[in-house]
N, C-alpha and C positions, 0 to 999 in steps of 0.2 A: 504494500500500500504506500501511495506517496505521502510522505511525512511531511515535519514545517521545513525543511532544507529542499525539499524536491519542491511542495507547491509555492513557496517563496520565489524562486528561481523559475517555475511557471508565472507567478504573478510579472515580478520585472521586466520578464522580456515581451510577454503580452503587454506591459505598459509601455516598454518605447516601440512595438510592431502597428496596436490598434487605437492608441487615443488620438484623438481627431480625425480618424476614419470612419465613415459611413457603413454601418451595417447592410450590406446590400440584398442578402437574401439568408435564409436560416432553411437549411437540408436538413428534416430529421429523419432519418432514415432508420431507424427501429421504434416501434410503438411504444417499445417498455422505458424509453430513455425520460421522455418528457412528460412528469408527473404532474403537472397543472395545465389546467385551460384556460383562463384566463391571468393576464393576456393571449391573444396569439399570437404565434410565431409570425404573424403577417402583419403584426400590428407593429411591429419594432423595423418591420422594413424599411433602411434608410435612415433611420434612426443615429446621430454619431456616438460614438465612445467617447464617454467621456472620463471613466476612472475602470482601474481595476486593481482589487484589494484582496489580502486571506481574510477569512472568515475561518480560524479554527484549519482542519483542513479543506474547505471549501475556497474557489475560486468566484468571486463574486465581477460582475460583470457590468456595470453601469452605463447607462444611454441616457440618451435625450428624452426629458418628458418625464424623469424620475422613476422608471424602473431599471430593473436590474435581471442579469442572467447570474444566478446562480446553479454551477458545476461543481459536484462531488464525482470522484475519482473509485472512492472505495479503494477495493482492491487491485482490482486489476486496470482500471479506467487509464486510460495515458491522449494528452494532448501532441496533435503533428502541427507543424506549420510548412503547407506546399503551397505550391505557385496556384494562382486563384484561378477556380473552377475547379480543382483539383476533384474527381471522382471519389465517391466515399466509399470503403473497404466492404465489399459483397457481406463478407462471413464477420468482420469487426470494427465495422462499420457502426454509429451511433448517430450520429449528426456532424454537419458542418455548417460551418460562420463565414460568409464571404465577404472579405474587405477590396478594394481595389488593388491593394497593396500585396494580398495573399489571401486563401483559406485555411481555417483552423478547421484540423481534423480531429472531432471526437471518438475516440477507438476503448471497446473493452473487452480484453483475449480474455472471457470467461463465459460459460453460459447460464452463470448464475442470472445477469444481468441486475447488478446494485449498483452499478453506475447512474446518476440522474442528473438532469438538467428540470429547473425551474424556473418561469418565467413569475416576477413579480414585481407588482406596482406600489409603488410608497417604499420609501428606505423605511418605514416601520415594518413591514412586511418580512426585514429581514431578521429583526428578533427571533423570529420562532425557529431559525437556523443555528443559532448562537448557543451553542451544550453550557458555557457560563465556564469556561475552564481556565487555569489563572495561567498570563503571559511569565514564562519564567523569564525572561528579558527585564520588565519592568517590575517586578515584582521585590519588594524586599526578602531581607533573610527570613524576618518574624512572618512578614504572611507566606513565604516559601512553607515554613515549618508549624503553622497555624493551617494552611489547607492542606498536608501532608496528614495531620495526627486527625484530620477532621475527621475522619473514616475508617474501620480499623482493615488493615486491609494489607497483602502481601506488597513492599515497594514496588515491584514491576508491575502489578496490576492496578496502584495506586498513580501511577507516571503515565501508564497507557487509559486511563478512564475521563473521558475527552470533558467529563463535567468536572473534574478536580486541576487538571493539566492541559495546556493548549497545544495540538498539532504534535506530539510526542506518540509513537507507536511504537509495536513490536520490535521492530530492529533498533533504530536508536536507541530505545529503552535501554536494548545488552548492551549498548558498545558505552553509554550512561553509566551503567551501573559496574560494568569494570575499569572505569576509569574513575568512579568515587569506593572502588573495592571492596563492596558488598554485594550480599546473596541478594540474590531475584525475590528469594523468598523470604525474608528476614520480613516480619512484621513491624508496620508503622508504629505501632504502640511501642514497642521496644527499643528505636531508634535512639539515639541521642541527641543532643541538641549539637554537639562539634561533628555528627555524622550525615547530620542533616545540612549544615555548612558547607561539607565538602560534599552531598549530593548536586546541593544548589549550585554549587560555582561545576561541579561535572556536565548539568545539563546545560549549561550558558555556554560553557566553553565547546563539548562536543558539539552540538546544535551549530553554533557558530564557525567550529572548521568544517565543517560537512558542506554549509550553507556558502563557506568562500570556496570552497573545494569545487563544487558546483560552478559556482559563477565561472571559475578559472576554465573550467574544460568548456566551457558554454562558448565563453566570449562574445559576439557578436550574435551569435545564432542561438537556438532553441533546443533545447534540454530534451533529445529525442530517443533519447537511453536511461532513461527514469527507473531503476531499481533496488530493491532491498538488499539484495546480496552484492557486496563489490572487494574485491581483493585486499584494498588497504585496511577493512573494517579488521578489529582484533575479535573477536567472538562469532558474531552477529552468523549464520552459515557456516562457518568453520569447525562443525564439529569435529573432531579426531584430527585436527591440525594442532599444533602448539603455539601457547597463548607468545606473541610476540616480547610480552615481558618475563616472563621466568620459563618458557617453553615447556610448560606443564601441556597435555592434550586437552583440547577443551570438549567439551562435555555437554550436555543437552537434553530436556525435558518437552516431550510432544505431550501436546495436550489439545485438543478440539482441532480448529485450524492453525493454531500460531506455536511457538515454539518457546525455551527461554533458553539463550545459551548461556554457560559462563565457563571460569575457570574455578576450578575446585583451587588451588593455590594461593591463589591473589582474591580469591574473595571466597571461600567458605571452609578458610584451617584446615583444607585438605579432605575434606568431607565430600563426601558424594550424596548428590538431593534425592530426597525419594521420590518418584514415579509415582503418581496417584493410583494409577492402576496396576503396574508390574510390581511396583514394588510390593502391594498388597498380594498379590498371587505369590512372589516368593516368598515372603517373608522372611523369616528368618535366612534364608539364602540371600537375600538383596545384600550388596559387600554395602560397608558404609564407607570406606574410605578408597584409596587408590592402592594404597599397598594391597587391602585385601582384594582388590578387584585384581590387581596385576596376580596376585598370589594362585586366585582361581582359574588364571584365565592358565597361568604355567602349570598346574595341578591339570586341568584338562587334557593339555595339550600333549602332558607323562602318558597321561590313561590311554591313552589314544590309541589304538592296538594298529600295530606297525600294516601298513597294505600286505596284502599276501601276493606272492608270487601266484600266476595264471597256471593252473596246471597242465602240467605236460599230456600233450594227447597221445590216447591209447593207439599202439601200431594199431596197421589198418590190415585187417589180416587179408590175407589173397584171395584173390574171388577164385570160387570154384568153377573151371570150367564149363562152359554150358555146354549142355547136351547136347552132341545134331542127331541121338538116336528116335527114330521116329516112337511115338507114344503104342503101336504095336510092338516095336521090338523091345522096348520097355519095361511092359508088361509079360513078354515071354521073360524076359530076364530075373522075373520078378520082383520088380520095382516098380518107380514111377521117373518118368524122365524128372530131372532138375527143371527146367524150365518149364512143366506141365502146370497148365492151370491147373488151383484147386479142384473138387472134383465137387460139386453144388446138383444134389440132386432136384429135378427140375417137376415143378408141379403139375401134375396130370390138367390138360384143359379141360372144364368142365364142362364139356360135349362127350368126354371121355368117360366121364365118371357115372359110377352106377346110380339110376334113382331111385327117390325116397318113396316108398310107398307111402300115396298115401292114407290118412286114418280112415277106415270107414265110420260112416256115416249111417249111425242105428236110430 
């Protein structure tokens, strides 16, 4: 899903490609994308640009006359910018925005279809978009750590819950929380107030390289490789890779759709998390730490009974010559030729065979 560093870096560059552009025509080209009817899509025709801002992870889109296009991404959603008229994608294809200048291509590789565009009039309209989540940019340390303890709730899913924290998801969460070196799952009630400090300044700082990280590969042009997983991240996908700071394996917890990675070293004293689900089937077999996980996995590998040699095939014993004695001379011999069919005695046809009397008839 595109986070505040992807739709940031969408908002920007849509701001120097579309404002003071005329909206010339609006392609929608899947039924499921555009959740409101009023306005219409026909009614913004022509309409100029005049702002475009985040809302949370929303893309908000502003024209002439006081409405607004707002675009959520969700998970898979991604915006293109091609040359205007550009043809909208058959199979991921959603809608397009035609300026003079180019078209914006709305695309979403899922067939969930959570991707949405809403068309709405009055900037009041757009409260009911707004989850209420705090900017960790402007935010102090005290209300950092005042909407953090508001909720009791494991930290990753306290930083991912769009009504406590703004524009913050699954992936930056991990790469968040190993760079302030705690567990995914450490509970906000238990946090400290010096761990809540170095959470704060993690999410501003990561947030903020990502976000220049972006612009830097962008440059001039449009953010058309928008993903979660990317090489330089330290956790985030990299399971069974080693954490770029103490090259511990990093490690990983599936849960519904989303993931949480981390490093057992640098952020949980070398413990391994429990699996809500696996780990409750092993139980007592779940390793809690890494020695004992290495230790089981080298105990296995002992047990392991060595491959067996293929066994050697039984000589092939020599065909016995085939007979060319005819099945007369055979039978003088008294035998049966080798090559003689079986001998299938064959059932009398039943014109042959004698009939049933039948009952009389007293």
């Amino acid at each position: 899903m595109p986070e505040l560093p992807d739709v940031t870096v969408y908002v920007e560059r849509l701001r120097a490609l579309v404002v003071g552009q005329p909206l010339e025509a609006m392609r929608i080209a899947s039924p499921f994308v555009l959740r409101t009817v009023s306005p219409s899509p026909g009614e913004l025709r022509g309409a100029t640009a005049l702002s475009v801002e985040r809302l949370g992870k929303r893309i908000i889109l502003g024209v002439a006359g006081d409405r607004y296009l707002v675009i959520h991404l969700m998970i898979a959603g991604r915006l293109r910018w091609k040359p205007r008229g550009e043809k909208v994608p058959g199979k991921v294809g959603l809608a397009a925005f035609d300026f003079p200048n180019g078209t914006l291509i709305f695309t979403e590789a899922s067939p969930k279809k959570r991707a949405s565009l809403h068309l709405v009039a009055g900037r009041a309209g757009l409260a009911e978009f707004d989850r209420g989540g705090l900017d960790v940019f402007t935010a102090t340390a005290a209300q950092f750590a005042e909407r953090l303890r508001s909720e009791r709730h494991t930290i990753k899913r306290a930083l991912t819950d769009p009504t406590l924290f703004d524009g913050i998801g699954n992936a930056y969460s991990d790469e968040i929380l190993h760079a302030a070196k705690l567990s995914p799952f450490r509970m906000t009630s238990s946090i400290s107030d010096a761990e809540i400090a170095t959470l704060h300044d993690a999410c501003v700082s990561t947030l903020n390289l990502w976000t220049q990280r972006m612009r830097d590969e962008v440059g001039d042009g449009f953010p058309d490789k928008v993903t979660a997983f990317r090489p330089e991240m330290a956790v985030h996908g990299k399971y069974g890779q080693p954490c770029p700071v103490c090259g511990t394996k990093v490690q990983r917890i599936v849960y519904a759709d989303n993931e949480a990675n981390y490093c057992p070293t640098c952020q949980t004293e070398g413990r391994l998390l429990a699996d809500r689900s696996l780990s409750r089937l092993l139980k007592d077999d779940w390793p809690r730490s890494l020695d004992e996980l290495d230790e089981r996995r080298a105990q296995r590998i002992a047990a392991a009974p060595a491959v067996a040699a293929p066994p050697t095939a039984a000589p092939i014993a020599a065909a016995r010559p085939v007979s060319r004695a005819s099945p007369a001379a055979s039978r003088r011999a008294g035998g049966v030729a080798a090559d003689a069919p079986p001998v299938v005695a064959a059932a009398a046809p039943d014109s042959a065979r004698k009939p049933r009397k039948k009952p009389r008839v007293t």
